[in-house]
N, CA, C and O atoms as a GROMACS GRO file, in nm:
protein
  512
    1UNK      N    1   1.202  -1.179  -2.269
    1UNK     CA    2   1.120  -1.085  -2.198
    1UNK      C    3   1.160  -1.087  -2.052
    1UNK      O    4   1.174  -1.195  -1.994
    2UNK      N    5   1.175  -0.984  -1.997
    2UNK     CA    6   1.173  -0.964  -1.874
    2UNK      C    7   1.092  -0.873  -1.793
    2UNK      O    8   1.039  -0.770  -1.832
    3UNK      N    9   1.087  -0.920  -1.684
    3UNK     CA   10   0.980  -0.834  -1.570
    3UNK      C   11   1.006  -0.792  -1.453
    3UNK      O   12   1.024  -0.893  -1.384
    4UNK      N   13   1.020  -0.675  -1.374
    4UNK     CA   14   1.134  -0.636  -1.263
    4UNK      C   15   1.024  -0.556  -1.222
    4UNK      O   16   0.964  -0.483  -1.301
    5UNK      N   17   0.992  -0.568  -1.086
    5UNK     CA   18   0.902  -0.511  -1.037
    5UNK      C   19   0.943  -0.512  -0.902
    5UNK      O   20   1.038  -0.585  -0.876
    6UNK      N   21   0.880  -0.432  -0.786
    6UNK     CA   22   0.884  -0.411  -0.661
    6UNK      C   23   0.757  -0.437  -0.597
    6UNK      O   24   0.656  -0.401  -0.658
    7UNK      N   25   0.744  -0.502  -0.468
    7UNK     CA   26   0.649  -0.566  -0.437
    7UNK      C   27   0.635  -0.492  -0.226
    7UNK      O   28   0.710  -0.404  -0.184
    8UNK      N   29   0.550  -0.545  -0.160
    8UNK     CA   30   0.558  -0.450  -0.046
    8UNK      C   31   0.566  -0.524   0.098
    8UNK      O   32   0.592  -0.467   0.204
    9UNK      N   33   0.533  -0.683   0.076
    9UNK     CA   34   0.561  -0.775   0.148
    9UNK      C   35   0.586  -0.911   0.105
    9UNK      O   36   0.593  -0.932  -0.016
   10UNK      N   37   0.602  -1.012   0.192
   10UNK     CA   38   0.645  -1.102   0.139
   10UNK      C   39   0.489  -1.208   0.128
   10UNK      O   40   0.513  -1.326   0.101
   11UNK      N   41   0.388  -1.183   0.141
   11UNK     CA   42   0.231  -1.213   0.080
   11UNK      C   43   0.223  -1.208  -0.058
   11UNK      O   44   0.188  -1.305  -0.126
   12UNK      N   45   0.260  -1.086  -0.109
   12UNK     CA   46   0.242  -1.035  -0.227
   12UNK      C   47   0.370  -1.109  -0.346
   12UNK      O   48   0.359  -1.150  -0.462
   13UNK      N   49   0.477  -1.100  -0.260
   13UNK     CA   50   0.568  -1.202  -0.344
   13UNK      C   51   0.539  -1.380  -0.359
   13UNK      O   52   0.572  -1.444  -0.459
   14UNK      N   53   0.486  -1.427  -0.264
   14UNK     CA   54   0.449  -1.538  -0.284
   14UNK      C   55   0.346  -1.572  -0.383
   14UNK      O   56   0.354  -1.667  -0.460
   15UNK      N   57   0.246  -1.488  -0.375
   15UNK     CA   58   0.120  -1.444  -0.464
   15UNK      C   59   0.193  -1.461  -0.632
   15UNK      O   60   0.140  -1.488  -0.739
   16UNK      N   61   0.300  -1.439  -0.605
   16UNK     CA   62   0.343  -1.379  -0.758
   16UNK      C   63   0.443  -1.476  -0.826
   16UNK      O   64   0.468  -1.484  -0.946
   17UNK      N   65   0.508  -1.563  -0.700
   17UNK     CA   66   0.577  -1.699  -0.719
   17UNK      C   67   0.467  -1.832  -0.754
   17UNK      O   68   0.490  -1.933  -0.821
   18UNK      N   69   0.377  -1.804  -0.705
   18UNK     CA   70   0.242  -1.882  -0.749
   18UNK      C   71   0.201  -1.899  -0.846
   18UNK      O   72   0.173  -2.004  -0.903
   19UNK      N   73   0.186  -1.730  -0.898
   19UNK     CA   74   0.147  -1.739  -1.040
   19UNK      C   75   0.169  -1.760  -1.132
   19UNK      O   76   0.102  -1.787  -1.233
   20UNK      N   77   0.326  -1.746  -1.098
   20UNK     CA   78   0.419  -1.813  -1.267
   20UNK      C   79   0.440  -1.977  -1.240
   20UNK      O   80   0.491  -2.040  -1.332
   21UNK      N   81   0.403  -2.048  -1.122
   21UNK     CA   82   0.428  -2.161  -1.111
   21UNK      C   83   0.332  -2.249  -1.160
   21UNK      O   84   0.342  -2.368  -1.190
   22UNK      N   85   0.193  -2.134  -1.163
   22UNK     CA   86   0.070  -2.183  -1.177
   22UNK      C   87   0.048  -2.228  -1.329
   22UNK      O   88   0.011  -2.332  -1.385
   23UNK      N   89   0.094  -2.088  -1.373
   23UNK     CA   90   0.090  -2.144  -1.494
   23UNK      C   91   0.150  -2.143  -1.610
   23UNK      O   92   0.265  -2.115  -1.578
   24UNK      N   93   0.148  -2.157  -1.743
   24UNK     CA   94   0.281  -2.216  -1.793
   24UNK      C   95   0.317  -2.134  -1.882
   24UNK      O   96   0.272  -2.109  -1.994
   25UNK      N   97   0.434  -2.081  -1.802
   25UNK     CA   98   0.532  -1.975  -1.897
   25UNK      C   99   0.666  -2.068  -1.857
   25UNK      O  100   0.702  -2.150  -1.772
   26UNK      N  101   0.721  -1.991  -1.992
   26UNK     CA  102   0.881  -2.010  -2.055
   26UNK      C  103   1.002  -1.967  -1.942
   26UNK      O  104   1.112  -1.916  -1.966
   27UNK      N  105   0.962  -1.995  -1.846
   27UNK     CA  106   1.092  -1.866  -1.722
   27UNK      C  107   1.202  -1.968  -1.741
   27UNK      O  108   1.212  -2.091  -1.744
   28UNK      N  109   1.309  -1.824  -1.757
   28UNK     CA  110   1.419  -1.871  -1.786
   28UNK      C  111   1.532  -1.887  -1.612
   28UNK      O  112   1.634  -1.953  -1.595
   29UNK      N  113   1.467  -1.811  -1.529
   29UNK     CA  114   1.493  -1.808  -1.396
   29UNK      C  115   1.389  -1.651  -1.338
   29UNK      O  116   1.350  -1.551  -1.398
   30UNK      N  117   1.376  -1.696  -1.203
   30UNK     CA  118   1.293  -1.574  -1.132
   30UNK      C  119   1.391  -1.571  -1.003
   30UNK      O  120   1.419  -1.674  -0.941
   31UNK      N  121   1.451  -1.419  -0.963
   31UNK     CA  122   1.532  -1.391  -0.872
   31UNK      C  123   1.434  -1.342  -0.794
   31UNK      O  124   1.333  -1.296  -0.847
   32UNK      N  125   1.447  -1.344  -0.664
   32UNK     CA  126   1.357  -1.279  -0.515
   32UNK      C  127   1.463  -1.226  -0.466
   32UNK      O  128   1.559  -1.297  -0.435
   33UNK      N  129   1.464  -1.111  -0.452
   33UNK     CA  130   1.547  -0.996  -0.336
   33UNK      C  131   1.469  -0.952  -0.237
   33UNK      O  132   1.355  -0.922  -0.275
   34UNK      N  133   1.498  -0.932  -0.088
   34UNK     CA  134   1.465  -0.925  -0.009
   34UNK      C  135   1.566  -0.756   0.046
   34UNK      O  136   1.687  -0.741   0.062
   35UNK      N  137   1.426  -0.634   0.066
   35UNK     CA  138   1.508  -0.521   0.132
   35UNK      C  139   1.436  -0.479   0.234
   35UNK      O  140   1.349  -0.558   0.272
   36UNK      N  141   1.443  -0.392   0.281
   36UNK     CA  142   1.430  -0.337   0.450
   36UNK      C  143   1.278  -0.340   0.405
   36UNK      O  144   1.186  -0.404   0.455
   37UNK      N  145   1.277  -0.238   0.279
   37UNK     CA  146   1.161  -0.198   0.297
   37UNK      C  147   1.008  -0.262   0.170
   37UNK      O  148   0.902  -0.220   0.124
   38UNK      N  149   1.092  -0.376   0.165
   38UNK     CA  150   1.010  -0.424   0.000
   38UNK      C  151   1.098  -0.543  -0.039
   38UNK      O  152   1.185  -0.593   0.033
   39UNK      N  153   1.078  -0.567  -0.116
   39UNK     CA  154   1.066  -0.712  -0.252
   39UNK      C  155   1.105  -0.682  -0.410
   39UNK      O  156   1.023  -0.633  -0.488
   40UNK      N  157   1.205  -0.707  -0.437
   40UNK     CA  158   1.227  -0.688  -0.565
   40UNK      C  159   1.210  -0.847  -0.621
   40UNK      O  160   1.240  -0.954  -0.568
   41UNK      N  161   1.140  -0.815  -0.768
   41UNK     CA  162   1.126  -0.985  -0.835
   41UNK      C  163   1.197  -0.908  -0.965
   41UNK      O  164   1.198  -0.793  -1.010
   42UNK      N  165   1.258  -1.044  -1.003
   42UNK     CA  166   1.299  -1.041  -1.160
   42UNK      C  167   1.261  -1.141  -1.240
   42UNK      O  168   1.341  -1.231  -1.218
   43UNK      N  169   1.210  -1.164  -1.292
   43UNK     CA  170   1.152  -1.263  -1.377
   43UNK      C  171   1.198  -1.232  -1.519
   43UNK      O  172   1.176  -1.122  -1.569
   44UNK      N  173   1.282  -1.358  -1.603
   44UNK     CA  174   1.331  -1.393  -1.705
   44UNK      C  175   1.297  -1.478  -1.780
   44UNK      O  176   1.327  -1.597  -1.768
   45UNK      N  177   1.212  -1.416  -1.893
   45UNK     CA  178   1.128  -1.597  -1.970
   45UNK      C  179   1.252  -1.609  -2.077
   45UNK      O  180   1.338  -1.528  -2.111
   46UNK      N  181   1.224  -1.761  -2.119
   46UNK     CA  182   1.324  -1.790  -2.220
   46UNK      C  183   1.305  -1.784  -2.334
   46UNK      O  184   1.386  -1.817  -2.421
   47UNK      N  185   1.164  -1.727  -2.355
   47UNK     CA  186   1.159  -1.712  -2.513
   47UNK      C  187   1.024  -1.589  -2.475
   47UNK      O  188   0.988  -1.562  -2.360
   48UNK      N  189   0.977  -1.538  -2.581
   48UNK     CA  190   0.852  -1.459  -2.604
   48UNK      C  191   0.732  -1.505  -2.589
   48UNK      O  192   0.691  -1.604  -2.649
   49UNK      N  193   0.657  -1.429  -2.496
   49UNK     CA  194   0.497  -1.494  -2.507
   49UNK      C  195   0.416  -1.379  -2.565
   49UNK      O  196   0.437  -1.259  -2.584
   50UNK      N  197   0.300  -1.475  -2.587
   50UNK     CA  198   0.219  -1.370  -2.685
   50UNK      C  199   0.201  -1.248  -2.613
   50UNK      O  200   0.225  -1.231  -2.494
   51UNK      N  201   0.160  -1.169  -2.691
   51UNK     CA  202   0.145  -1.008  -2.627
   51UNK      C  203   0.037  -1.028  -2.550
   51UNK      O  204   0.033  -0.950  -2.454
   52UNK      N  205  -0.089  -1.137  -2.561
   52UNK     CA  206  -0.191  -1.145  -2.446
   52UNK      C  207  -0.152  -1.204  -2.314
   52UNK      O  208  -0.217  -1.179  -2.212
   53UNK      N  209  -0.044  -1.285  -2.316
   53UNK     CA  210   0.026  -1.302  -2.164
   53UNK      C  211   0.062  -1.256  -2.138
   53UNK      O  212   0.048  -1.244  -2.017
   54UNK      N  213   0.164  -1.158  -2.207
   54UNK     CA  214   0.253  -1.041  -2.185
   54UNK      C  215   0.148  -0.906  -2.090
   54UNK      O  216   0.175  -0.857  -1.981
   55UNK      N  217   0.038  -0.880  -2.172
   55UNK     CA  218  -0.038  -0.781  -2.081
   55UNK      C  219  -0.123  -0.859  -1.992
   55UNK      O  220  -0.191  -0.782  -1.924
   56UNK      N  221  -0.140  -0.951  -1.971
   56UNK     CA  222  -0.227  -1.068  -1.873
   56UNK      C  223  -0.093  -1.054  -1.743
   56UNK      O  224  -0.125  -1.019  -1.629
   57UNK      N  225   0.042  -1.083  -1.775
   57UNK     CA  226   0.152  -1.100  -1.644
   57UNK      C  227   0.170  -0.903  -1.577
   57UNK      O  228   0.178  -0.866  -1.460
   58UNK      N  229   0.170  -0.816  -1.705
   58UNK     CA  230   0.188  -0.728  -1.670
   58UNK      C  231   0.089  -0.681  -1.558
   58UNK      O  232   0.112  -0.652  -1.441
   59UNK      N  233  -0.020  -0.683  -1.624
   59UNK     CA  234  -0.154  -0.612  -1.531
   59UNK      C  235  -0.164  -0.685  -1.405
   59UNK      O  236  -0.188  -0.616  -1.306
   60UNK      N  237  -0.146  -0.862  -1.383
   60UNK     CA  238  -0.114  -0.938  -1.257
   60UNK      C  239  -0.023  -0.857  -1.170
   60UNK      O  240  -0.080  -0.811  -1.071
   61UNK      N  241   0.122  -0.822  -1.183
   61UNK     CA  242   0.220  -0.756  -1.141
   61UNK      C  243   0.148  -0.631  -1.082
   61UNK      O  244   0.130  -0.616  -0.962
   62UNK      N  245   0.112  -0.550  -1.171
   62UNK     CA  246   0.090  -0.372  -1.161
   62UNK      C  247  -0.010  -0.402  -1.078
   62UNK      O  248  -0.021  -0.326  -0.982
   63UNK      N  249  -0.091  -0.497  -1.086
   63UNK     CA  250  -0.178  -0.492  -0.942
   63UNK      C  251  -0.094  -0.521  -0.803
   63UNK      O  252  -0.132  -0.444  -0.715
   64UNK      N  253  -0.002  -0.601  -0.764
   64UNK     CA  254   0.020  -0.653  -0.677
   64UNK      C  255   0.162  -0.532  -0.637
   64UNK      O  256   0.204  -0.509  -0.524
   65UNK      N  257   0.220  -0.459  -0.791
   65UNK     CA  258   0.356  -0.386  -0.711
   65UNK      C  259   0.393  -0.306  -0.789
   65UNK      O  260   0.303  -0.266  -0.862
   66UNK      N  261   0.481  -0.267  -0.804
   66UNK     CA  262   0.550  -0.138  -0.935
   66UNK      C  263   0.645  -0.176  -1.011
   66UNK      O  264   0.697  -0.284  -0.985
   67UNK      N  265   0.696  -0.095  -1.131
   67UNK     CA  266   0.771  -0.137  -1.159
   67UNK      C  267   0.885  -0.090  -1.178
   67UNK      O  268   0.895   0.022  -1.228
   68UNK      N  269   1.001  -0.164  -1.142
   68UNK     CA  270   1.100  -0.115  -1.021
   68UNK      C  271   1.227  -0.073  -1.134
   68UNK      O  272   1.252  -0.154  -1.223
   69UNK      N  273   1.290   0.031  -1.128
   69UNK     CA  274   1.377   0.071  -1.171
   69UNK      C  275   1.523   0.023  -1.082
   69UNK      O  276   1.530   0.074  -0.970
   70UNK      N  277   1.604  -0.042  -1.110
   70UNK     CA  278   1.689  -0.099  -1.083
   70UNK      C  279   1.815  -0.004  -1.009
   70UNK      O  280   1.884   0.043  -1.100
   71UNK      N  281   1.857   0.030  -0.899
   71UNK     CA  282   1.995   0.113  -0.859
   71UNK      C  283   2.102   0.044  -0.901
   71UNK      O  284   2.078  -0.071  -0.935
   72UNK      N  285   2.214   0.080  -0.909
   72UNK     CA  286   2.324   0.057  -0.996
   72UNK      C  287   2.368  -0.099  -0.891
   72UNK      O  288   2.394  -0.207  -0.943
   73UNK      N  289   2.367  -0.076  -0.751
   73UNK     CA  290   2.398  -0.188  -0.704
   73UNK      C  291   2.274  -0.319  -0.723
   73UNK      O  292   2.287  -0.436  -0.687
   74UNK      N  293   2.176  -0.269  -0.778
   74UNK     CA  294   2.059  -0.436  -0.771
   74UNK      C  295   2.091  -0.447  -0.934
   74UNK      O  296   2.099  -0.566  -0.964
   75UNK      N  297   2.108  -0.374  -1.031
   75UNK     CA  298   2.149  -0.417  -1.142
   75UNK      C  299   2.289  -0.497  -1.158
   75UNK      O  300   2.310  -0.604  -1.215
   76UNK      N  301   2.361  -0.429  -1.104
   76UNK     CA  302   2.499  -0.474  -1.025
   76UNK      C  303   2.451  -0.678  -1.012
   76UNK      O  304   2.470  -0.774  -1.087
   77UNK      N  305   2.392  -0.663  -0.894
   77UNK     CA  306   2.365  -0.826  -0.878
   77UNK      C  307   2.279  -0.896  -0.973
   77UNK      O  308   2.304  -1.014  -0.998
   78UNK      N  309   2.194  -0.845  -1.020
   78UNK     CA  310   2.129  -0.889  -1.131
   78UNK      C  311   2.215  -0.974  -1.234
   78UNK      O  312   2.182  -1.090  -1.259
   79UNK      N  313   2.311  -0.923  -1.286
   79UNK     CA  314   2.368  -0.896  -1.370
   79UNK      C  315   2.465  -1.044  -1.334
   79UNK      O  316   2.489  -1.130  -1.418
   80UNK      N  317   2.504  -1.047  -1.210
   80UNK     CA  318   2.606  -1.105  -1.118
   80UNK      C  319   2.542  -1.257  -1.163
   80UNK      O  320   2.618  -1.346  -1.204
   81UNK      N  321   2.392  -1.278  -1.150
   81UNK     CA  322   2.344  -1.389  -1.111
   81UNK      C  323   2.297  -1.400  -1.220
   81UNK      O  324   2.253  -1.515  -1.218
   82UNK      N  325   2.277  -1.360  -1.310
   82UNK     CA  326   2.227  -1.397  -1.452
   82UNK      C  327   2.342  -1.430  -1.543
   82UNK      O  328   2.318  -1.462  -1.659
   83UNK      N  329   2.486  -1.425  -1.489
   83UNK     CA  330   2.595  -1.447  -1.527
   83UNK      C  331   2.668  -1.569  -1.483
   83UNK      O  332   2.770  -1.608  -1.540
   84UNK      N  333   2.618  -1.624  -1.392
   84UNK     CA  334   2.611  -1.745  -1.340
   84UNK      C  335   2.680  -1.767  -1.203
   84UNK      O  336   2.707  -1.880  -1.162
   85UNK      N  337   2.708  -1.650  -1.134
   85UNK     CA  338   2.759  -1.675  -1.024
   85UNK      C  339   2.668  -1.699  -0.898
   85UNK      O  340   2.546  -1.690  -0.895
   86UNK      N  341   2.744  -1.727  -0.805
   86UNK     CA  342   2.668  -1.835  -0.634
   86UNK      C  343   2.582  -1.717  -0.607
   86UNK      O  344   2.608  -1.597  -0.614
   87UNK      N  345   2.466  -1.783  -0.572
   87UNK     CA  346   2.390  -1.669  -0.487
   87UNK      C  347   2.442  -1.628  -0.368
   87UNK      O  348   2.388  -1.531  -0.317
   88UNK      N  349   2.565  -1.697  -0.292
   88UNK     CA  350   2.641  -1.682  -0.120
   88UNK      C  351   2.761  -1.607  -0.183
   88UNK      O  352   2.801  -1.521  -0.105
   89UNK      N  353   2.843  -1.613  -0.317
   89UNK     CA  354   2.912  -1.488  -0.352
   89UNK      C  355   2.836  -1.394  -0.390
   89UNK      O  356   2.858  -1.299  -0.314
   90UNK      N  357   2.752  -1.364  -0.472
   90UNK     CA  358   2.666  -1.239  -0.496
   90UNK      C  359   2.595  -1.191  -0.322
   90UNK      O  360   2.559  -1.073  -0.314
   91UNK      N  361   2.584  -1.248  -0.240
   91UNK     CA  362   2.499  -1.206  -0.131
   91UNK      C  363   2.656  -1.155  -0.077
   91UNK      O  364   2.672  -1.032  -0.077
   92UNK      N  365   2.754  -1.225  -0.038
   92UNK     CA  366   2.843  -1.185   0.044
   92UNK      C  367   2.887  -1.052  -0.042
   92UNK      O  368   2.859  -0.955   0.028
   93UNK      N  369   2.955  -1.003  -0.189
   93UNK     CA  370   3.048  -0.924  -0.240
   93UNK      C  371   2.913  -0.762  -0.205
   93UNK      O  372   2.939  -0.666  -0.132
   94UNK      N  373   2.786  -0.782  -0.280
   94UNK     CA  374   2.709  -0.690  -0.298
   94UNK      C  375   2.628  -0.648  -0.083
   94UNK      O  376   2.570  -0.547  -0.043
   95UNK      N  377   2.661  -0.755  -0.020
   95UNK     CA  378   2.524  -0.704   0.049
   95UNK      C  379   2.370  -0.707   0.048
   95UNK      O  380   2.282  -0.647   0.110
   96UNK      N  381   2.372  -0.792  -0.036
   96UNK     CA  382   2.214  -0.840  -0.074
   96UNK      C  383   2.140  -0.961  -0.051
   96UNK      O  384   2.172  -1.068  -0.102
   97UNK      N  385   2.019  -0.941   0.039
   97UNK     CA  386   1.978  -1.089   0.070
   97UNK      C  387   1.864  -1.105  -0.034
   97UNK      O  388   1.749  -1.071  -0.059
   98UNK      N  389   2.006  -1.203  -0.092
   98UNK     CA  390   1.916  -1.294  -0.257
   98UNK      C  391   1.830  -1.415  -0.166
   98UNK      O  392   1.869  -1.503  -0.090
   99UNK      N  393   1.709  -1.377  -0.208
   99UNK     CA  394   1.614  -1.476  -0.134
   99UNK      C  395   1.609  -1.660  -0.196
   99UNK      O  396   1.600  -1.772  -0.146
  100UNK      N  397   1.625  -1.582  -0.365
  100UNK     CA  398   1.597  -1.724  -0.448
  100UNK      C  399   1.644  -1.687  -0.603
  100UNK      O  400   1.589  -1.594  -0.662
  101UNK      N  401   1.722  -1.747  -0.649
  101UNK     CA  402   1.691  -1.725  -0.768
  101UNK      C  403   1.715  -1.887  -0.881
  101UNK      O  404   1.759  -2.000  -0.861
  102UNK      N  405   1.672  -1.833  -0.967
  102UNK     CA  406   1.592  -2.010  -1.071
  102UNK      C  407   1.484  -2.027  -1.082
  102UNK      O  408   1.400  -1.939  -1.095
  103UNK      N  409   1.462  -2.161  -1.077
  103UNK     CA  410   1.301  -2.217  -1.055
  103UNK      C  411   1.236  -2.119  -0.907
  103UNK      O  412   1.301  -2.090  -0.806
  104UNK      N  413   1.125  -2.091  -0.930
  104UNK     CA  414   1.053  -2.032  -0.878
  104UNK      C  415   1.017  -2.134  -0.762
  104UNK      O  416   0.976  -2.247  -0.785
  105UNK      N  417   1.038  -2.075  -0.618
  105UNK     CA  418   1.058  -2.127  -0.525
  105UNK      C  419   0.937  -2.110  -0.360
  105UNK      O  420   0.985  -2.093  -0.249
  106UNK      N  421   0.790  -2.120  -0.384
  106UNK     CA  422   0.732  -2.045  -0.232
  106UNK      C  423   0.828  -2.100  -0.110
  106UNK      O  424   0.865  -2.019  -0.025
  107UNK      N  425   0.859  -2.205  -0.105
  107UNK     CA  426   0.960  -2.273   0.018
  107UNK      C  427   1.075  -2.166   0.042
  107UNK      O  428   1.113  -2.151   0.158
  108UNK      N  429   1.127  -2.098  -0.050
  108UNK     CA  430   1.272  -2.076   0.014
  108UNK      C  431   1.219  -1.935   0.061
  108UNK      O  432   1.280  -1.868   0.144
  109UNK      N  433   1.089  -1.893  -0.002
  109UNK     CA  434   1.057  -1.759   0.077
  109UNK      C  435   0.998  -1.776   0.210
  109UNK      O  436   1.012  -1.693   0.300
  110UNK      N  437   0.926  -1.892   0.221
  110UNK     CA  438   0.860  -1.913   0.347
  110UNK      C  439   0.980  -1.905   0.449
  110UNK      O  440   1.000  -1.826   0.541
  111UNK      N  441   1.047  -2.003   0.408
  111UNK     CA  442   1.157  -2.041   0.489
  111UNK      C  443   1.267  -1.932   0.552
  111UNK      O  444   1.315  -1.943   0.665
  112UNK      N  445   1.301  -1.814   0.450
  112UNK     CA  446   1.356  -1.676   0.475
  112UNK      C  447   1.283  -1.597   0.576
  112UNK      O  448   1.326  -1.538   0.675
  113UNK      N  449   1.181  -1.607   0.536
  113UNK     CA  450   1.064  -1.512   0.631
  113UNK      C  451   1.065  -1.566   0.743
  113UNK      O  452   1.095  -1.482   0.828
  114UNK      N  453   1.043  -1.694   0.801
  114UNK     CA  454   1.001  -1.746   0.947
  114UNK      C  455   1.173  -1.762   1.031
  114UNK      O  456   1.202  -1.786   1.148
  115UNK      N  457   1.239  -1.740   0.938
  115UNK     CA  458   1.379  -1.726   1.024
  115UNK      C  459   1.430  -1.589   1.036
  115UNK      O  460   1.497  -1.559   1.134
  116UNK      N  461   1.400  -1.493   0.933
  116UNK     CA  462   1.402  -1.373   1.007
  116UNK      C  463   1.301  -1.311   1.095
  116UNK      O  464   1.333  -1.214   1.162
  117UNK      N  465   1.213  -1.346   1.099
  117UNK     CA  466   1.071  -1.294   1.207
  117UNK      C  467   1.148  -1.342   1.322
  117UNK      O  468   1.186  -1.261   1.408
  118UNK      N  469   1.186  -1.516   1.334
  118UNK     CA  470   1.230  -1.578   1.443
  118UNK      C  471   1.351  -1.505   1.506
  118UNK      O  472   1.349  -1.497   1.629
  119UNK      N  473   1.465  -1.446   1.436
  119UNK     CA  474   1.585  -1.364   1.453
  119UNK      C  475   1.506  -1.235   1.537
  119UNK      O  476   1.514  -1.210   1.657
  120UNK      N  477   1.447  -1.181   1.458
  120UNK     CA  478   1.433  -1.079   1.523
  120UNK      C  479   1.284  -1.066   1.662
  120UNK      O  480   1.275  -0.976   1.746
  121UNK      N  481   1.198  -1.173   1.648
  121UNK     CA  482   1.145  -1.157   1.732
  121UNK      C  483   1.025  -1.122   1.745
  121UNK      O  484   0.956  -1.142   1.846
  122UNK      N  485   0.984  -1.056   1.623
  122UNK     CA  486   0.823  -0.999   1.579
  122UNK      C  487   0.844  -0.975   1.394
  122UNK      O  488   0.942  -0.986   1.320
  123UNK      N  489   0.724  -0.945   1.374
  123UNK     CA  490   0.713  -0.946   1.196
  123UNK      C  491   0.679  -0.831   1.169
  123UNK      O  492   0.580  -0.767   1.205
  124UNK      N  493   0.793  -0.795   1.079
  124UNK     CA  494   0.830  -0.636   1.004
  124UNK      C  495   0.735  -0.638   0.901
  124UNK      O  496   0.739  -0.742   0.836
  125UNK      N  497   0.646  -0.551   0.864
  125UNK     CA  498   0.565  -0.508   0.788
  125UNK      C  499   0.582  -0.547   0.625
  125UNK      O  500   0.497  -0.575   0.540
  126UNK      N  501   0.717  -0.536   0.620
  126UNK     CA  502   0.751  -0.608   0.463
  126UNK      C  503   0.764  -0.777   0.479
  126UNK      O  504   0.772  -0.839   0.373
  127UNK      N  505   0.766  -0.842   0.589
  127UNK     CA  506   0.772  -0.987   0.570
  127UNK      C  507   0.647  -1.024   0.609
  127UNK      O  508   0.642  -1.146   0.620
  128UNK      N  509   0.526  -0.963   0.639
  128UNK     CA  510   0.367  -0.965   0.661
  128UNK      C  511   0.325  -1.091   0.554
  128UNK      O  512   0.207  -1.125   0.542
   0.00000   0.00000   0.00000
């Protein structure tokens, strides 16, 4: 099963790194993409959960973001990193700041966020 959704800051992604950490699903890895204007998550379980988690994670998600239809270049990396390559070759070849992907990580988002706020100087509405 998989779950690919778009999210609108980086609150709402943490919210959502929480929840699968919280509690106990099968993830086979969860990718965090980071774009100008939003948050893409991918979440990959390793086996099937019942259809009541299944609409329990869905309806969690659909509250917090949408669900995100993939452009040829984020399928592109998707694809890249579920194939087993570096997240610093997939970030360098595609252009994409892969925030995290694997074990589900709030640190490496915190940590992304307070160094780009710090780079730039004030906090962009999607890293809120």
């Amino acid at each position: 099963m998989q779950y690919l959704y778009y999210l609108g800051n980086a609150s709402l992604t943490l919210r959502v790194v929480e929840y699968f950490n919280r509690n106990d699903f099968p993830i086979k890895f969860m990718t965090v993409i980071n774009q100008f204007d939003g948050w893409i998550i991918n979440v990959k379980m390793k086996s099937f959960v019942s259809v009541e988690k299944d609409k329990d994670i869905r309806a969690f998600l659909s509250e917090l973001g949408i669900i995100y239809s993939p452009s040829d270049l984020i399928s592109k990396v998707l694809s890249s990193l579920e194939a087993g390559q570096s997240l610093v070759n997939v970030m360098k070849r595609y252009k994409v700041a892969v925030v995290s992907h694997g074990r589900p990580q709030p640190d490496e988002i915190e940590v992304f966020r307070q160094s780009y706020i710090r780079g730039l100087g004030y906090c962009p509405q999607n890293l809120a």
